[in-house]
N, C-alpha and C positions, 0 to 999 in steps of 0.2 A: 755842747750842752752841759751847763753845767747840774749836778749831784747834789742833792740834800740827803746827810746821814740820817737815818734814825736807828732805832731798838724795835722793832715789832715783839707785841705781848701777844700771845695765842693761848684761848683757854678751853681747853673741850670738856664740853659738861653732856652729860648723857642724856637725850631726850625717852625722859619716862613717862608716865600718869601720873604719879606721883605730885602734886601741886606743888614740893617744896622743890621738886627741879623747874617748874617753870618762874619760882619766884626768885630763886639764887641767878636765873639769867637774865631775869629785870633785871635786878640788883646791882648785881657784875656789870650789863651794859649801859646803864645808871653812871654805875661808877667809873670805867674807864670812858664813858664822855666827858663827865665834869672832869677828868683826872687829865686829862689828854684833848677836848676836842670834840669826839666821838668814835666811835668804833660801828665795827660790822657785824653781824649774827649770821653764820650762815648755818645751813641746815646741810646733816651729811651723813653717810652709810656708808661701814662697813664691820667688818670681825676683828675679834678678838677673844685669844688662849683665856679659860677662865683658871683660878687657882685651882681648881679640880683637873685642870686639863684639856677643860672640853672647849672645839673652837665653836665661838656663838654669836649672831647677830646682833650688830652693834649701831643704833639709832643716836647721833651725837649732834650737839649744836655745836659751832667752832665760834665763838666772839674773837674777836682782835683788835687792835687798837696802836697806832703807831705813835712811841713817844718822843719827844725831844732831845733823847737823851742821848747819849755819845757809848757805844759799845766799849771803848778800849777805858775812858774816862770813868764813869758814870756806874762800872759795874759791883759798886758794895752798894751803893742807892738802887739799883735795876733789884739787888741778890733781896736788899730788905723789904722792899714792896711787894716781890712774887714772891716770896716764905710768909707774907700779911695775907696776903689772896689765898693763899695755900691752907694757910690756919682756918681761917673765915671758912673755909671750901669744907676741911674736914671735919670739922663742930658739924657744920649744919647740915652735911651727907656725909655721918658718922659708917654706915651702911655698904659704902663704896669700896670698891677694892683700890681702884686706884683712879684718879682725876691729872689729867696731863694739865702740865702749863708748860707750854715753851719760850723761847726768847732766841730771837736773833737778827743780825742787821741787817737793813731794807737801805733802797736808796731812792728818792724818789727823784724824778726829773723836775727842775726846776725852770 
């Protein structure tokens, strides 16, 4: 069977009330479709340490989105798009303690 490389983007944004976390997840899955294709939203539960200490329930959506791109190749262009999403992330949920983005390679069956 042959392997198709990619870069898997993963971005966990928190599901709150708050209507400005349900529009940065339009947004975001907005954007890594046109950017990539499309991507997935899923819906997820669980904790995590707050800066005070305390562990607390954690209601997150996980988008992702797989790119074309070549892990070993590709990673000053992967490093400048997810510090772009990052910026964007932190302007507009200035409030957050922290927002994950991860990256790593996927392979899919071709």
């Amino acid at each position: 069977m042959p392997l198709s490389a990619k870069v898997r983007i993963e971005l966990f944004i928190p599901d709150l009330p708050d209507p400005v976390y349900a529009r940065i997840l339009e947004e975001f899955g907005d954007e890594l479709s046109y950017a990539f294709g499309g991507c997935t939203i899923t819906a997820s539960s669980g904790k995590y340490r707050s800066a005070a200490g305390r562990i607390l329930p954690d209601r997150i959506n996980i988008l992702f989105s797989d790119t074309p791109f070549d892990w070993e190749q590709d990673r000053e262009l992967i490093g400048r798009y997810t510090a772009e999403l990052q910026d964007v992330i932190q302007r507009t949920l200035a409030g957050e303690e922290a927002i994950l983005i991860t990256l790593h390679p996927v392979y899919h069956v071709e």
